[in-house]
ChimeraX commands (.cxc) that place a marker at each C-alpha (Angstrom):
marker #1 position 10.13,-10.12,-3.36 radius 0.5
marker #1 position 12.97,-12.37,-2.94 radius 0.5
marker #1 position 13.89,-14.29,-0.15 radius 0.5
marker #1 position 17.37,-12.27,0.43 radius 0.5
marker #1 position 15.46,-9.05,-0.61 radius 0.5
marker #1 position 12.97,-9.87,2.61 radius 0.5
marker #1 position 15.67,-10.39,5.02 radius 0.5
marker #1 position 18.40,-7.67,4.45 radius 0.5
marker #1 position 16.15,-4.73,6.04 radius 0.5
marker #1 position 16.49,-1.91,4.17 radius 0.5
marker #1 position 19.24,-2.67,1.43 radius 0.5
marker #1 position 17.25,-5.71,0.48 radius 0.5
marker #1 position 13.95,-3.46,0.15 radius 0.5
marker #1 position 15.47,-1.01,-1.74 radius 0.5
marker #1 position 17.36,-3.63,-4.41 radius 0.5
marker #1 position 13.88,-5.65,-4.36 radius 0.5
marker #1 position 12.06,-2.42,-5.91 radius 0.5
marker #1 position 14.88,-1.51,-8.26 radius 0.5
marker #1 position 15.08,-5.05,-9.62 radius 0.5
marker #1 position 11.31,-5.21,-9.72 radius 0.5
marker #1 position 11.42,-2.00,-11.70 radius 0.5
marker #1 position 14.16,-2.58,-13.62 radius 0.5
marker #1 position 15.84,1.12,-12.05 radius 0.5
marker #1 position 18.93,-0.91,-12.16 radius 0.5
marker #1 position 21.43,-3.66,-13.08 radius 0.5
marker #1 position 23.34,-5.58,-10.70 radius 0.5
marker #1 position 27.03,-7.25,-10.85 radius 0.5
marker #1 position 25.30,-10.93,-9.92 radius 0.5
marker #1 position 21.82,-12.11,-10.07 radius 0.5
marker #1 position 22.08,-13.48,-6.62 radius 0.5
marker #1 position 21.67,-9.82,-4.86 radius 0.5
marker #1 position 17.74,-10.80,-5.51 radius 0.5
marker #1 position 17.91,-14.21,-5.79 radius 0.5
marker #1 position 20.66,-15.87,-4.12 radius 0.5
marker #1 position 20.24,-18.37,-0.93 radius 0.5
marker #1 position 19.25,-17.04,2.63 radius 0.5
marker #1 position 22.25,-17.83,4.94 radius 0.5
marker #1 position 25.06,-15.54,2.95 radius 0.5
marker #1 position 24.40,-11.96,1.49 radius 0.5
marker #1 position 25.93,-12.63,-1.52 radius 0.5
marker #1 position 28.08,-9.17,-2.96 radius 0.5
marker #1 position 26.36,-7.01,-4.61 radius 0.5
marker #1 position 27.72,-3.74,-6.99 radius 0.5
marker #1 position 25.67,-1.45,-9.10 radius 0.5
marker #1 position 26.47,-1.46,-12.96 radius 0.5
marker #1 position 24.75,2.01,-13.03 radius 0.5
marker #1 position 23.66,4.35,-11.10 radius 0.5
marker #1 position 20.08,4.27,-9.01 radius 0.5
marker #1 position 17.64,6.83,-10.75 radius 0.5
marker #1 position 17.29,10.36,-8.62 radius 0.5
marker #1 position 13.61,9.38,-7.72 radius 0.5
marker #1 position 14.41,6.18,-6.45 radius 0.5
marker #1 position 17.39,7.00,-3.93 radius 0.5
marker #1 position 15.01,9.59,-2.58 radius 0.5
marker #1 position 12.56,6.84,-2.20 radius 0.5
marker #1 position 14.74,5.10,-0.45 radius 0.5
marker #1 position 16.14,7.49,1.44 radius 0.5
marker #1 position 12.47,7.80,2.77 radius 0.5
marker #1 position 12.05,4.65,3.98 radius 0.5
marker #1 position 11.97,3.73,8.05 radius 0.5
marker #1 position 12.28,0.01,9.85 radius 0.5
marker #1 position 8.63,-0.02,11.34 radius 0.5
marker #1 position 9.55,-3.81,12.74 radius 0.5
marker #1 position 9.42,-3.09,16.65 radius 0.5
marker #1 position 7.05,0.00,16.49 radius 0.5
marker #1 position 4.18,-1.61,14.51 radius 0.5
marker #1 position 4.70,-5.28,15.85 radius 0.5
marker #1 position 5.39,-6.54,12.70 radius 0.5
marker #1 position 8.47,-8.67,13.74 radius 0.5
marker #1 position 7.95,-12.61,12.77 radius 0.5
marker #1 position 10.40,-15.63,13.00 radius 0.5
marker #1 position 9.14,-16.76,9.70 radius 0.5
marker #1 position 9.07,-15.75,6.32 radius 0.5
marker #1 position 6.99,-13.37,4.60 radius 0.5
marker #1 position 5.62,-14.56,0.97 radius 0.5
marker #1 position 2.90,-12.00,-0.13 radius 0.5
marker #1 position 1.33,-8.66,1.95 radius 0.5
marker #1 position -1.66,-7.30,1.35 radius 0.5
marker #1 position -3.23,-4.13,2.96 radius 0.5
marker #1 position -6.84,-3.45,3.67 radius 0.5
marker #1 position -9.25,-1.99,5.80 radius 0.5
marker #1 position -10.62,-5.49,6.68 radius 0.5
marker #1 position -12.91,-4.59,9.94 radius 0.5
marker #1 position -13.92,-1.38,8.35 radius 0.5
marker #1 position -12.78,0.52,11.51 radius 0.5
marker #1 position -11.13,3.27,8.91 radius 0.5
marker #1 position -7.53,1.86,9.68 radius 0.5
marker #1 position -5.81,-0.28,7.26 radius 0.5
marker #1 position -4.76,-3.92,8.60 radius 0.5
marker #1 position -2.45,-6.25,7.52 radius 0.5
marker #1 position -2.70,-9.82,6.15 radius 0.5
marker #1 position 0.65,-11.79,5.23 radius 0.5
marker #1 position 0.81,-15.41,4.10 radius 0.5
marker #1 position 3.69,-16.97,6.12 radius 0.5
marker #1 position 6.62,-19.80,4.70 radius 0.5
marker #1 position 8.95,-20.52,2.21 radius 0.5
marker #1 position 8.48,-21.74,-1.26 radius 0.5
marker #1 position 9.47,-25.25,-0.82 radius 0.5
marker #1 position 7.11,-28.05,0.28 radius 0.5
marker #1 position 6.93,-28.46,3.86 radius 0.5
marker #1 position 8.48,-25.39,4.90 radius 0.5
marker #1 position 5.50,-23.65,5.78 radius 0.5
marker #1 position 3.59,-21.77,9.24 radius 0.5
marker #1 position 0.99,-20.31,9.67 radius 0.5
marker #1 position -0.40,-16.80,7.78 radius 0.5
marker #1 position -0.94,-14.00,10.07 radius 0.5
marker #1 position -3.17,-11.03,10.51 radius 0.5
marker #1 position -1.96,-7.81,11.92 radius 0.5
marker #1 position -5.07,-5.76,13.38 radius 0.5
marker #1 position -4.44,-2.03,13.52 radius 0.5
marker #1 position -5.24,-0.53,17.00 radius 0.5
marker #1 position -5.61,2.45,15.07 radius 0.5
marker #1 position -4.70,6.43,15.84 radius 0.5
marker #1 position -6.30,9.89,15.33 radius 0.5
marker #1 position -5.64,10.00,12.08 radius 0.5
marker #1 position -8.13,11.19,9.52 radius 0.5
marker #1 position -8.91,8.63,6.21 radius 0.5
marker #1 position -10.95,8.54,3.29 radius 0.5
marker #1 position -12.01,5.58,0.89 radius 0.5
marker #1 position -12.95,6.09,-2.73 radius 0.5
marker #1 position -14.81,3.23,-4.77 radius 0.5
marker #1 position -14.32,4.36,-8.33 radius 0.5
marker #1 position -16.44,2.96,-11.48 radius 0.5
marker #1 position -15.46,3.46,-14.79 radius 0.5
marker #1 position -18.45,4.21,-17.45 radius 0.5
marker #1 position -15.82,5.23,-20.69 radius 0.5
marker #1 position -12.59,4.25,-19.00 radius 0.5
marker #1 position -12.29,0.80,-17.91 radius 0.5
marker #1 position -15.13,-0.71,-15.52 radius 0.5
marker #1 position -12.75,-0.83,-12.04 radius 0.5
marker #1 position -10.72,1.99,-13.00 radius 0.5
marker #1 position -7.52,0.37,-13.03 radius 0.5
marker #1 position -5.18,2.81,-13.51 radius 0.5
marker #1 position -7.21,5.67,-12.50 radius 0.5
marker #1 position -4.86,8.29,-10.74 radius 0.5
marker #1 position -6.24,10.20,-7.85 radius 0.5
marker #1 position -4.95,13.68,-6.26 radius 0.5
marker #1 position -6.47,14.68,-2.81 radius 0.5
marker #1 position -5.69,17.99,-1.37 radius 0.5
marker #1 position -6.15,18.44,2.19 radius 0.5
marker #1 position -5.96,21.49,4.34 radius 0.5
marker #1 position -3.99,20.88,7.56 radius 0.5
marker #1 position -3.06,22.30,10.63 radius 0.5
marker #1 position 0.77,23.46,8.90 radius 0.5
marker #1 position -1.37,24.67,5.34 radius 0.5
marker #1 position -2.05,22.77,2.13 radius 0.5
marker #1 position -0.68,19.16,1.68 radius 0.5
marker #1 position -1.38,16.79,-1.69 radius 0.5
marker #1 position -1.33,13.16,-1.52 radius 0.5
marker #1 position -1.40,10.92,-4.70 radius 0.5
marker #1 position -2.58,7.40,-5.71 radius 0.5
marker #1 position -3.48,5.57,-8.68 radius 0.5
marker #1 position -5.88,2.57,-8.42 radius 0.5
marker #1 position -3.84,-0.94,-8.59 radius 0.5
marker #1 position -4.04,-4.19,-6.59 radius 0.5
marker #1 position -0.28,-3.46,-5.45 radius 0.5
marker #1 position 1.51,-6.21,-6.03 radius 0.5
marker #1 position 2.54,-9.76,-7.69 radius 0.5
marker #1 position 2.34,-11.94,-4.50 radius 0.5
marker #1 position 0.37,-10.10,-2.43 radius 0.5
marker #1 position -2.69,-7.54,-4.23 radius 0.5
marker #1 position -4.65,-5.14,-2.02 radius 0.5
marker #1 position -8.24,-3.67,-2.76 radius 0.5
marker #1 position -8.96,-1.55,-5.74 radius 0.5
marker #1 position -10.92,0.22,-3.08 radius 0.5
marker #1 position -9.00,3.26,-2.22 radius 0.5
marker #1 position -7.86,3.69,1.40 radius 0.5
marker #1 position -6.58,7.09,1.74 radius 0.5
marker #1 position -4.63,8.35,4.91 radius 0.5
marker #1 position -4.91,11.87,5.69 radius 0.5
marker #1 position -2.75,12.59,8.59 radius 0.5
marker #1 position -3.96,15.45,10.68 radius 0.5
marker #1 position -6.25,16.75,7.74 radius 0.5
marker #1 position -8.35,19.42,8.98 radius 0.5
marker #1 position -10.34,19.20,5.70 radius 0.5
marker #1 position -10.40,17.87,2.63 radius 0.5
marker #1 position -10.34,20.51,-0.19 radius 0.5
marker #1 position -10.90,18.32,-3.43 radius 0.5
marker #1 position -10.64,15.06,-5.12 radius 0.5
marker #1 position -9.33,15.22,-8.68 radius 0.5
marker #1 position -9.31,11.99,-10.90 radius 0.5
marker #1 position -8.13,11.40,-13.85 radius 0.5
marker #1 position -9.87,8.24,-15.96 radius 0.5
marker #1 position -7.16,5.87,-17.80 radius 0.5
marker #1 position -8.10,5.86,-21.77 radius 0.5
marker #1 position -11.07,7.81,-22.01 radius 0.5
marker #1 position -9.04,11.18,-20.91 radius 0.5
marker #1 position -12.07,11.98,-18.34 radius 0.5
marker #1 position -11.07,14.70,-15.86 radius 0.5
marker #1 position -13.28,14.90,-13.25 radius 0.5
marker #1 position -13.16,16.90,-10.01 radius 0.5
marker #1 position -14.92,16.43,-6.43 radius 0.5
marker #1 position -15.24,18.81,-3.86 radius 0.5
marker #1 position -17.53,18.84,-0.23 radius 0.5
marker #1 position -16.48,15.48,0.95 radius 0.5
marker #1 position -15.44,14.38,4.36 radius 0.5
marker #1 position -12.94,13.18,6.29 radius 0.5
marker #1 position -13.80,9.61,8.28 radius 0.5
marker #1 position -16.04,8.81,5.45 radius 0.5
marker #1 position -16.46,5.99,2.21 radius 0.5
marker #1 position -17.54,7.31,-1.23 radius 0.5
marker #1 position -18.31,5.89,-4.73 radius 0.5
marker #1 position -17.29,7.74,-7.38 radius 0.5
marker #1 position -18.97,6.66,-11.25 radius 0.5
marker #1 position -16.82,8.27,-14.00 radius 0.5
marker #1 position -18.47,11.60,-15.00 radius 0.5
marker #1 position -20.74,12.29,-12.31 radius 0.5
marker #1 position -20.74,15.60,-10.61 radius 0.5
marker #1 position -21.21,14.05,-7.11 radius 0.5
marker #1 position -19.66,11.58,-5.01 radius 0.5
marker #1 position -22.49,8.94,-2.94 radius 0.5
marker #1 position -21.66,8.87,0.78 radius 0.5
marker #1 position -20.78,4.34,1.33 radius 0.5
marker #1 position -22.36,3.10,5.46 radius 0.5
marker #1 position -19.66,0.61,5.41 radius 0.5
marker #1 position -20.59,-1.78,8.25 radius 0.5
marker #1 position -18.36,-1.85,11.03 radius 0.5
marker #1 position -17.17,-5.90,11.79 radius 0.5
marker #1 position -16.30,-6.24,15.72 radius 0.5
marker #1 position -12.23,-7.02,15.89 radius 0.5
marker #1 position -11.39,-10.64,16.02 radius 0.5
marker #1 position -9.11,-10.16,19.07 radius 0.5
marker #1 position -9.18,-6.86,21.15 radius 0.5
marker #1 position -6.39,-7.90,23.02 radius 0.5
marker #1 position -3.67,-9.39,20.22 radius 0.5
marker #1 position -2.96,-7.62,17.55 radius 0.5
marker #1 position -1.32,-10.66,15.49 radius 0.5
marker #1 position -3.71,-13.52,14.46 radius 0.5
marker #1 position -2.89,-16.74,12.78 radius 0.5
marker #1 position -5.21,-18.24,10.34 radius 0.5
marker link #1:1,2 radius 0.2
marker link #1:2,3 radius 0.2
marker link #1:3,4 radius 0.2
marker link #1:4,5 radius 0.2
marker link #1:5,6 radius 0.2
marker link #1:6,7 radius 0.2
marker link #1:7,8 radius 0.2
marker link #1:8,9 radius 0.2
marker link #1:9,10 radius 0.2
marker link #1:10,11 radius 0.2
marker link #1:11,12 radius 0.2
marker link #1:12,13 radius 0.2
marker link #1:13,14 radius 0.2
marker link #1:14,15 radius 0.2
marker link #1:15,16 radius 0.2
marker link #1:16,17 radius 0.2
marker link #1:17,18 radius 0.2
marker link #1:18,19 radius 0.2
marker link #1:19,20 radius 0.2
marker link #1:20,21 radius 0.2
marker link #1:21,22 radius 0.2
marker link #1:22,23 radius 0.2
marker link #1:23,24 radius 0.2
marker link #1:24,25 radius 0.2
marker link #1:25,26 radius 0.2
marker link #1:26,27 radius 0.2
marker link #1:27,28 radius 0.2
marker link #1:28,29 radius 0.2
marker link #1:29,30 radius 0.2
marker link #1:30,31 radius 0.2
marker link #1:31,32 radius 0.2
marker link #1:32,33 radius 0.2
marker link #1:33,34 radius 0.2
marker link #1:34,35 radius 0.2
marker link #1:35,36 radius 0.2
marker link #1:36,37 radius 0.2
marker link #1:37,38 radius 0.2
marker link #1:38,39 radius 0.2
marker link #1:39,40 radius 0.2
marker link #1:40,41 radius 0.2
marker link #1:41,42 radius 0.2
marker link #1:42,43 radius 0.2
marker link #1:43,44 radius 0.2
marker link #1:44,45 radius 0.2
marker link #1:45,46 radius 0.2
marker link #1:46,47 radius 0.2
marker link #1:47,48 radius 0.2
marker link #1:48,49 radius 0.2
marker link #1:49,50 radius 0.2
marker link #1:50,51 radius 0.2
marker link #1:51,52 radius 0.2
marker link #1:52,53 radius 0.2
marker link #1:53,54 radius 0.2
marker link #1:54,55 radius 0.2
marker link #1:55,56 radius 0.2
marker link #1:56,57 radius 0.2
marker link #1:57,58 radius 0.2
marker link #1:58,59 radius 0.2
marker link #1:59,60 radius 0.2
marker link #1:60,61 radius 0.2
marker link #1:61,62 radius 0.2
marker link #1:62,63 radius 0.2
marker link #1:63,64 radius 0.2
marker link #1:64,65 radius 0.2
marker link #1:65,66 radius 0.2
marker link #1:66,67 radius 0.2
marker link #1:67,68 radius 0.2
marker link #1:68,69 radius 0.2
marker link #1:69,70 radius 0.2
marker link #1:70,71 radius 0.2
marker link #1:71,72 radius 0.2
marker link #1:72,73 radius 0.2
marker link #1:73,74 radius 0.2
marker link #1:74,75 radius 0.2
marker link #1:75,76 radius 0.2
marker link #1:76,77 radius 0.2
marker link #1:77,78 radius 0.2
marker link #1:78,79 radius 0.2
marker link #1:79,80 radius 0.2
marker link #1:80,81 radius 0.2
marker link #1:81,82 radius 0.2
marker link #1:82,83 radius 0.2
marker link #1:83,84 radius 0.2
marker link #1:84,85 radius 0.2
marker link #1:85,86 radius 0.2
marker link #1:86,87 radius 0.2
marker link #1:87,88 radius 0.2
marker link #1:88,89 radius 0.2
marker link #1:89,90 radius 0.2
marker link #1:90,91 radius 0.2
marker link #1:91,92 radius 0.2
marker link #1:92,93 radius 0.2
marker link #1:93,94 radius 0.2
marker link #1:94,95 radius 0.2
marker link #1:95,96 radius 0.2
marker link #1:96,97 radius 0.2
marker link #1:97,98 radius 0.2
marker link #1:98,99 radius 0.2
marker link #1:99,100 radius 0.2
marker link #1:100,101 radius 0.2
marker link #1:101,102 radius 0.2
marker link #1:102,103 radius 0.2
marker link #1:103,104 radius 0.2
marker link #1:104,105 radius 0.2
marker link #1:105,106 radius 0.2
marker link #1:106,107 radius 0.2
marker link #1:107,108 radius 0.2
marker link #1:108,109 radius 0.2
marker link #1:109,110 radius 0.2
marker link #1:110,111 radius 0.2
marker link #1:111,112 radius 0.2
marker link #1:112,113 radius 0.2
marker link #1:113,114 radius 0.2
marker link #1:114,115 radius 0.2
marker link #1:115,116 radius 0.2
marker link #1:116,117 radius 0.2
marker link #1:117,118 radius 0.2
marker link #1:118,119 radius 0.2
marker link #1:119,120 radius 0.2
marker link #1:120,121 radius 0.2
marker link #1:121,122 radius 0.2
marker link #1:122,123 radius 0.2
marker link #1:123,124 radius 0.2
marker link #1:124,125 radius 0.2
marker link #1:125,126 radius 0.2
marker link #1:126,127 radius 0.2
marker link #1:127,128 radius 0.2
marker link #1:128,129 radius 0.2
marker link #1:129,130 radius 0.2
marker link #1:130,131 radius 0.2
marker link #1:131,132 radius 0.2
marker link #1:132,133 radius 0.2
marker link #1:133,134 radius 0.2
marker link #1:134,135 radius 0.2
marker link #1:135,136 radius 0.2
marker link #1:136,137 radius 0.2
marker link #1:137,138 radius 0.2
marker link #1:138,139 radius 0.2
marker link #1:139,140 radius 0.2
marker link #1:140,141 radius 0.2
marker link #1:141,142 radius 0.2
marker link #1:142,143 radius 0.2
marker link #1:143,144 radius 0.2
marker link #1:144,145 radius 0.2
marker link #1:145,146 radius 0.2
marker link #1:146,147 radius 0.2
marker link #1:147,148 radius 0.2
marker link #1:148,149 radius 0.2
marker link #1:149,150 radius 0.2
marker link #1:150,151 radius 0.2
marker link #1:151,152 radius 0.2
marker link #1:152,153 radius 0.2
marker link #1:153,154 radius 0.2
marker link #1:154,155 radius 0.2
marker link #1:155,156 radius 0.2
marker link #1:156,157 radius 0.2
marker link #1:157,158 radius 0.2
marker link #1:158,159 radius 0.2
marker link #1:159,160 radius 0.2
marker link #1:160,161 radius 0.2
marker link #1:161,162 radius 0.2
marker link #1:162,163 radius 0.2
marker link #1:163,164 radius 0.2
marker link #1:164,165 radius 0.2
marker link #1:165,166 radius 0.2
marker link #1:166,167 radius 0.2
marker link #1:167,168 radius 0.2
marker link #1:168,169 radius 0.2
marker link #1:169,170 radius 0.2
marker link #1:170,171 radius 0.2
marker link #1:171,172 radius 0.2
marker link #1:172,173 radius 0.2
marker link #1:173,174 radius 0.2
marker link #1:174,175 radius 0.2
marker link #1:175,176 radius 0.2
marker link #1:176,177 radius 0.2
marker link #1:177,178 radius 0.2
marker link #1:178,179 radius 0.2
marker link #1:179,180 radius 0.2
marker link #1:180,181 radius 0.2
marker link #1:181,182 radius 0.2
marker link #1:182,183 radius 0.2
marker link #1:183,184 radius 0.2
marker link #1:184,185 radius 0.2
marker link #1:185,186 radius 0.2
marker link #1:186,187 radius 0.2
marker link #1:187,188 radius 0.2
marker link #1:188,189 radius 0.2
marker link #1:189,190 radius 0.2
marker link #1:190,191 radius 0.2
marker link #1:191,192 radius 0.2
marker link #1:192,193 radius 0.2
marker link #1:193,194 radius 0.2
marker link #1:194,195 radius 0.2
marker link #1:195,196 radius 0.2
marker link #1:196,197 radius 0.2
marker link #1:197,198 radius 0.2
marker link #1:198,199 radius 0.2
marker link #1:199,200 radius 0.2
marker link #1:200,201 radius 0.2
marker link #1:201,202 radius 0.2
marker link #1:202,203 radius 0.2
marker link #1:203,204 radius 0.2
marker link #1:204,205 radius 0.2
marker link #1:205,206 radius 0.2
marker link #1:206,207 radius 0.2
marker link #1:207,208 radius 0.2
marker link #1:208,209 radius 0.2
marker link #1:209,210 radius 0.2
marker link #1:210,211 radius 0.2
marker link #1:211,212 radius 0.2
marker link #1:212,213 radius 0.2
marker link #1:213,214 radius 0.2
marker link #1:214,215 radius 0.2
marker link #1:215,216 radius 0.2
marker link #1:216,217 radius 0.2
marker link #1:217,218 radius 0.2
marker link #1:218,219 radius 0.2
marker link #1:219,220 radius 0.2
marker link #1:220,221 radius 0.2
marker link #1:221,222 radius 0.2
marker link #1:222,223 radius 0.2
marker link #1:223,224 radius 0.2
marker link #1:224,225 radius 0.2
marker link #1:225,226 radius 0.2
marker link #1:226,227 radius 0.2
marker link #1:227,228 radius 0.2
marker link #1:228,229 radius 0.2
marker link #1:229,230 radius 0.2
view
């Protein structure tokens, strides 16, 4: 992501993933890559696609209410369950592309919430060996009736790159109903049911059971700060 793109809030969010994904053109290259003390002008040659203003539309400033508020700049993100606690945490490496502008990179520990999870380790047997590009659909039951969350296995970024471990949040999931995958290349459609919430799994392509993962739980760094530097 640019520098503008990670300064501008919302706007600069929203042009950084249509630029990244090509949704749209822009009157001046410098919307996405123009110096950090102006906001350069900025038009759209055509129109955003309907998919990505609801996107957009979607997204919320979490700065004050998740602590993530930092004088310095933010270079790459990844997301992970790093204490294996079953909430995801935050690692970003700090400073500016230039020599000498640089700080320290900083790790945001989730205090975590009563929130429901589950984490799938996929291995490929026809389809490729990680699963990259696997796409998962969990269906939950909660308290309000039937809800379906998506992902498809990726390391999330350019930058930054997250686990191809899945880390799934379920919300106030009462249950989990089934896990359907579908394999990239070898057209494998597989389908899991009886798993848990709160729980790790491995999933091999083509096997008609998931294997239960005793991830070991790492104490947290600092109980008491949520923001480390490293």
């Amino acid at each position: 992501m640019s520098r503008n793109c990670r300064r501008f809030g919302k706007l600069g969010l929203a042009l950084a993933i249509a630029c990244k994904a090509g949704a749209t053109e822009l009157a001046t290259n410098d919307a996405c890559c123009g110096p950090t003390n102006s906001i350069p002008a900025m038009q759209l040659t055509r129109p955003l696609p309907a998919s990505t203003v609801r996107m957009i539309e979607r997204l919320e400033d979490v700065t004050t209410a998740g602590g993530f508020g930092h004088l310095q700049k933010g270079h790459g993100v990844g997301f992970a369950d790093l204490d294996n606690d079953g909430n995801q945490d935050i690692y970003e490496v700090m400073g500016g592309a230039f020599e000498g502008d640089t700080a320290y990179n900083v790790l945001y520990l989730n205090p975590g919430s009563t929130n429901h999870w589950l984490k799938l380790k996929l291995e490929g047997t026809k389809a490729n060996r990680v699963a990259m590009g696997a796409r998962i659909h969990v269906t939950v039951q909660t308290p309000s009736g039937s809800r379906d969350i998506y992902r498809t296995v990726s390391s999330g970024g350019s930058f930054g790159s997250s686990p191809l471990r899945q880390e799934i949040g379920l919300g106030d999931a009462t249950a989990i109903s089934s896990v359907e995958i579908r394999w990239p290349g070898s057209g494998t459609h597989q389908v899991l049911t009886g798993l848990e919430r709160d729980h790790a799994y491995a999933v091999r392509e083509g096997d008609a059971q998931a294997s239960m993962i005793n991830l070991k739980r790492i104490p947290s760094i600092s109980p008491t700060h949520p923001i480390i530097r490293t």
